[in-house]
C-alpha positions as CSV (number, residue, x, y, z in Angstrom):
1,X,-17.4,1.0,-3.0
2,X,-13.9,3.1,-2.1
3,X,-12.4,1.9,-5.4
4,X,-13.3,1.3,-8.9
5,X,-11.0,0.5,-12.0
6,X,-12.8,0.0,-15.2
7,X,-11.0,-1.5,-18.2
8,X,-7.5,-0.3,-17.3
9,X,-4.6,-0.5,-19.7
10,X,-1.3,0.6,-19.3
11,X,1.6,0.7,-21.4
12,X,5.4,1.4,-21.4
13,X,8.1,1.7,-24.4
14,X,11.1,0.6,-23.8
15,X,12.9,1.5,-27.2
16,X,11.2,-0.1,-30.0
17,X,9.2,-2.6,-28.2
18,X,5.5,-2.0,-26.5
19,X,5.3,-3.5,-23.4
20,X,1.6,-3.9,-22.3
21,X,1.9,-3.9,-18.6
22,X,-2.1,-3.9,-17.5
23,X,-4.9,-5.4,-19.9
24,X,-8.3,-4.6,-19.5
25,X,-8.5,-4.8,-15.5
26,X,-11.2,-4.4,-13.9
27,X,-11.5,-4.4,-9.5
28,X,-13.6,-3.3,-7.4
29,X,-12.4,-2.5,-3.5
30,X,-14.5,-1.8,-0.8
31,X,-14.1,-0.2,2.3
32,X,-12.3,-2.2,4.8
33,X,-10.7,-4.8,2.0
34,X,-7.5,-6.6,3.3
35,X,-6.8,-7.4,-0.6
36,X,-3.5,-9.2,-1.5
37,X,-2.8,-8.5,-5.6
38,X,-1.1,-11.5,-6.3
39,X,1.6,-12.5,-8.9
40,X,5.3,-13.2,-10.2
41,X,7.2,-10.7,-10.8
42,X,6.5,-8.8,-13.7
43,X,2.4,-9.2,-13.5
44,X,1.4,-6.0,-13.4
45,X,0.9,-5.9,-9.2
46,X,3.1,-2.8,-8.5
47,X,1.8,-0.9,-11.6
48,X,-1.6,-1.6,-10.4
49,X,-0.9,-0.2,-7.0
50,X,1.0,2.8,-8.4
51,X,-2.7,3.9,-10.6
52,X,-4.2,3.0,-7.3
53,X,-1.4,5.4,-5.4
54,X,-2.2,8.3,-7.8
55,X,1.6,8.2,-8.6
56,X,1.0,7.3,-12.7
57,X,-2.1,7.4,-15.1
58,X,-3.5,4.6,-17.0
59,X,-3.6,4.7,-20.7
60,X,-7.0,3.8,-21.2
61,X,-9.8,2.7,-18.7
62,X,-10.9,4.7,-15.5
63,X,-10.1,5.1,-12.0
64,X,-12.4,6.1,-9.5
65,X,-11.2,6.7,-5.8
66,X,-14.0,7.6,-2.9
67,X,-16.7,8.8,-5.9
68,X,-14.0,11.1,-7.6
69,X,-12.6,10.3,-11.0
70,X,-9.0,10.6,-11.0
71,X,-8.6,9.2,-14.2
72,X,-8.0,12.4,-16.4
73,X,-6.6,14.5,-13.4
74,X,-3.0,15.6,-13.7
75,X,-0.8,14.0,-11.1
76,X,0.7,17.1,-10.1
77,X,-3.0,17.7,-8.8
78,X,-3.4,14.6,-6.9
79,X,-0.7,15.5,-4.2
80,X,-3.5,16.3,-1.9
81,X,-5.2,13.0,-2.5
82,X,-2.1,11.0,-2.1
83,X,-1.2,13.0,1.4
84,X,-4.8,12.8,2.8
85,X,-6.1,9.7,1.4
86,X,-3.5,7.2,0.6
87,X,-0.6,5.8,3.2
88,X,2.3,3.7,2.1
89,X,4.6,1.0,2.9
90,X,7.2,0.0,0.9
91,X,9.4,-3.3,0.7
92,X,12.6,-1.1,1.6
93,X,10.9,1.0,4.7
94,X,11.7,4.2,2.2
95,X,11.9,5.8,6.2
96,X,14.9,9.2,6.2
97,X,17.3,8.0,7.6
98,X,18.6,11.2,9.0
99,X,15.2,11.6,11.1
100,X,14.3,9.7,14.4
101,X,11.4,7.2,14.5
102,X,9.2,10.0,15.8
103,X,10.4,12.3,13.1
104,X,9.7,9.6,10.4
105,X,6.0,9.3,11.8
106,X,5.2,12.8,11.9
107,X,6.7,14.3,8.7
108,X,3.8,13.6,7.2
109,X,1.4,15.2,9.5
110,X,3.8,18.2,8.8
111,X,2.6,17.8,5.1
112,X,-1.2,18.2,6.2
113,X,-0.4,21.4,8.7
114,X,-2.0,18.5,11.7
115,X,-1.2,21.6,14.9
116,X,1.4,20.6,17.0
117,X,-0.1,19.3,20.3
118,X,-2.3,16.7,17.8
119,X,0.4,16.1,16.1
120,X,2.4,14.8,19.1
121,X,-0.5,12.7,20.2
122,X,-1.0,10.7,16.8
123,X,2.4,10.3,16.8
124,X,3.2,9.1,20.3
125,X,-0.1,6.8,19.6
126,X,0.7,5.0,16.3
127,X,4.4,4.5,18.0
128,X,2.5,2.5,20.9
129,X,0.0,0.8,19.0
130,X,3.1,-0.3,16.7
131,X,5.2,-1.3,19.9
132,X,8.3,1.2,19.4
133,X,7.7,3.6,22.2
134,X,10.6,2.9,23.7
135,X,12.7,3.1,20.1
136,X,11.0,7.0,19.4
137,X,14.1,8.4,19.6
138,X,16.0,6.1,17.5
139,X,17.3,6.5,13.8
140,X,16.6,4.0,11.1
141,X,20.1,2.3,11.1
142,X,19.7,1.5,15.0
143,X,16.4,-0.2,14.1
144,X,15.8,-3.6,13.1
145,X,14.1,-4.7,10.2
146,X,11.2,-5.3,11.6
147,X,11.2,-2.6,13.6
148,X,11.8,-0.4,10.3
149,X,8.6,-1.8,8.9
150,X,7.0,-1.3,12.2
151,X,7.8,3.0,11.8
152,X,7.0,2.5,8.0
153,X,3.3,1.4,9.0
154,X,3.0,3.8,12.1
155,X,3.9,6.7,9.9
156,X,1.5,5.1,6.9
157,X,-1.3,5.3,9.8
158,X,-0.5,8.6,11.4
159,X,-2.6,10.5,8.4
160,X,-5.7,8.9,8.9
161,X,-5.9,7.4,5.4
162,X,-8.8,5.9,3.9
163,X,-6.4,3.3,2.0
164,X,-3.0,1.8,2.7
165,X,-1.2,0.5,-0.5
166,X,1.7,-2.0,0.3
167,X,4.3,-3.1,-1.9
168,X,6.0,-6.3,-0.9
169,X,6.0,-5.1,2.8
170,X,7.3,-8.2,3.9
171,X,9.8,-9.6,0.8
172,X,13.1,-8.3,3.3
173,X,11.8,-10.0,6.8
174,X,12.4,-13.4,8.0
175,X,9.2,-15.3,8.2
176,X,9.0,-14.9,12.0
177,X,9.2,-10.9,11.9
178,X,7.0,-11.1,9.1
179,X,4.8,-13.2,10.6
180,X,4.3,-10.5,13.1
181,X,4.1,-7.9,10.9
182,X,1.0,-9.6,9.4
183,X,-0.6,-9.8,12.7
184,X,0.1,-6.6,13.3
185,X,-1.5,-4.9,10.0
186,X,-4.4,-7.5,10.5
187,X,-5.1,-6.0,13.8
188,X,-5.0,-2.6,12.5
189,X,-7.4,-3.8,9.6
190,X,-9.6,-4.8,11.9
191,X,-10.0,-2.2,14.5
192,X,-9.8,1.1,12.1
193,X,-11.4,0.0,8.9
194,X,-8.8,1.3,6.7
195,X,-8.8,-0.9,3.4
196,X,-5.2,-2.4,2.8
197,X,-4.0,-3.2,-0.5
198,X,-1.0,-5.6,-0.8
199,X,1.3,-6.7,-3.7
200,X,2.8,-9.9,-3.0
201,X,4.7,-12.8,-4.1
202,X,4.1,-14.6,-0.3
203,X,2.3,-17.2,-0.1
204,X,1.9,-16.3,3.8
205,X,0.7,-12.8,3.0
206,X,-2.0,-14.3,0.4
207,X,-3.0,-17.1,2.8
208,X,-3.8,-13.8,5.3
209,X,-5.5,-11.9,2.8
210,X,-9.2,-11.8,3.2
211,X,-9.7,-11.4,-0.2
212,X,-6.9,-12.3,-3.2
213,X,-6.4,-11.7,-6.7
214,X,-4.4,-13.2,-8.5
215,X,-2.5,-11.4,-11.6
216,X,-0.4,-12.6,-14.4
217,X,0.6,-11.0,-17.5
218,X,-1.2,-7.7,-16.5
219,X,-4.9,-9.1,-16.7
220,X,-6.3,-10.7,-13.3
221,X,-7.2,-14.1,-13.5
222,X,-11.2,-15.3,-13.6
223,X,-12.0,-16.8,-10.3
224,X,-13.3,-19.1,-12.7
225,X,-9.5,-20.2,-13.9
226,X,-8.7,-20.5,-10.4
227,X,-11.0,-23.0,-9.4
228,X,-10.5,-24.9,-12.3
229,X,-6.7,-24.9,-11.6
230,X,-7.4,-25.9,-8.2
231,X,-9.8,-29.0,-9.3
């Protein structure tokens, strides 16, 4: 088991009013997991990711990543989990746009002191196995969308991580560049091991997923409920 949330709750005020935005979850992810969190918007998916991501604490409930509670852990402490651990992909690329494709890979690997000549390797690698060799050079605003994406994975990849959290990674792709997106982070699933965690609203990502769950109203719904919908 990589990851283990027990009884999660987490809420937000917004003025006066309480707004509960997980209830009681509980999920279990295991190593090599090409999970899609499913939902409208507003279900709880990215504020699940985000406990998941070590970027915010539940209020209640416990979260256990690789064996280590990080449940009471300050977040300021956790920067060396999320660098090592976790990679990222984000529905707007979130690459700088002032660094080259090759820069954008690698900043990270700067982050974890990775020595220059292995640096350059990992880097030059993920760029091939992500197709962009040839684009290296390039800044984000001479890329295309997909091939945005495409850096945003190969620099997720780069650090080794044990998980990769993905927010909507394919909400601003046409279905044909996101279609190949998919079969890209499928392949990657399946040749390194490294558990993916999606949020999504697309019913092409959820069809892809090797397991989904579905969320609504910040609880996940009983497999149960979902079969009896289904019927």
């Amino acid at each position: 088991m990589l990851i283990r949330l027990t009884n999660v709750n987490k809420s937000y005020r917004l003025g006066r009013v309480l707004v509960r935005a997980l209830d009681g979850v509980d999920l279990d992810v295991d190593r090599g997991d090409f999970l899609a969190l499913a939902g409208p918007s507003g279900s709880g998916k990215t504020t699940l990711l985000n406990l998941i991501g070590c970027i915010d604490k539940p209020n209640g409930g416990r979260v256990v990543i690789d064996g280590v509670d990080v449940t009471a852990v300050p977040l300021h402490r956790l920067a060396a989990t999320r660098r090592d651990a976790l990679g990222y992909i984000f529905q707007t690329f979130n690459l700088i746009p002032v660094l080259t494709a090759y820069e954008n890979v690698e900043y990270p690997l700067l982050l974890q002191h990775v020595p220059a000549a292995l640096r350059r390797k990992r880097v030059l690698d993920w760029l091939e196995q992500v197709g962009l060799s040839d684009q290296a050079r390039q800044r984000p605003d001479q890329l295309s969308g997909g091939q945005r994406q495409r850096v945003a994975i190969a620099r997720a990849m780069a650090g080794q991580p044990k998980v990769v959290l993905a927010d909507e990674p394919t909400a601003n792709l046409d279905s044909l560049t996101a279609a190949k997106i998919l079969d890209l982070v499928e392949e990657i699933n399946s040749r390194t091991r490294c558990t993916f965690i999606f949020a999504t609203h697309d019913p092409a990502l959820m069809s892809r997923a090797h397991r989904c769950v579905q969320m609504h109203d910040g609880a996940l719904i009983p497999q149960t409920h979902l079969e009896a919908r289904a019927s």
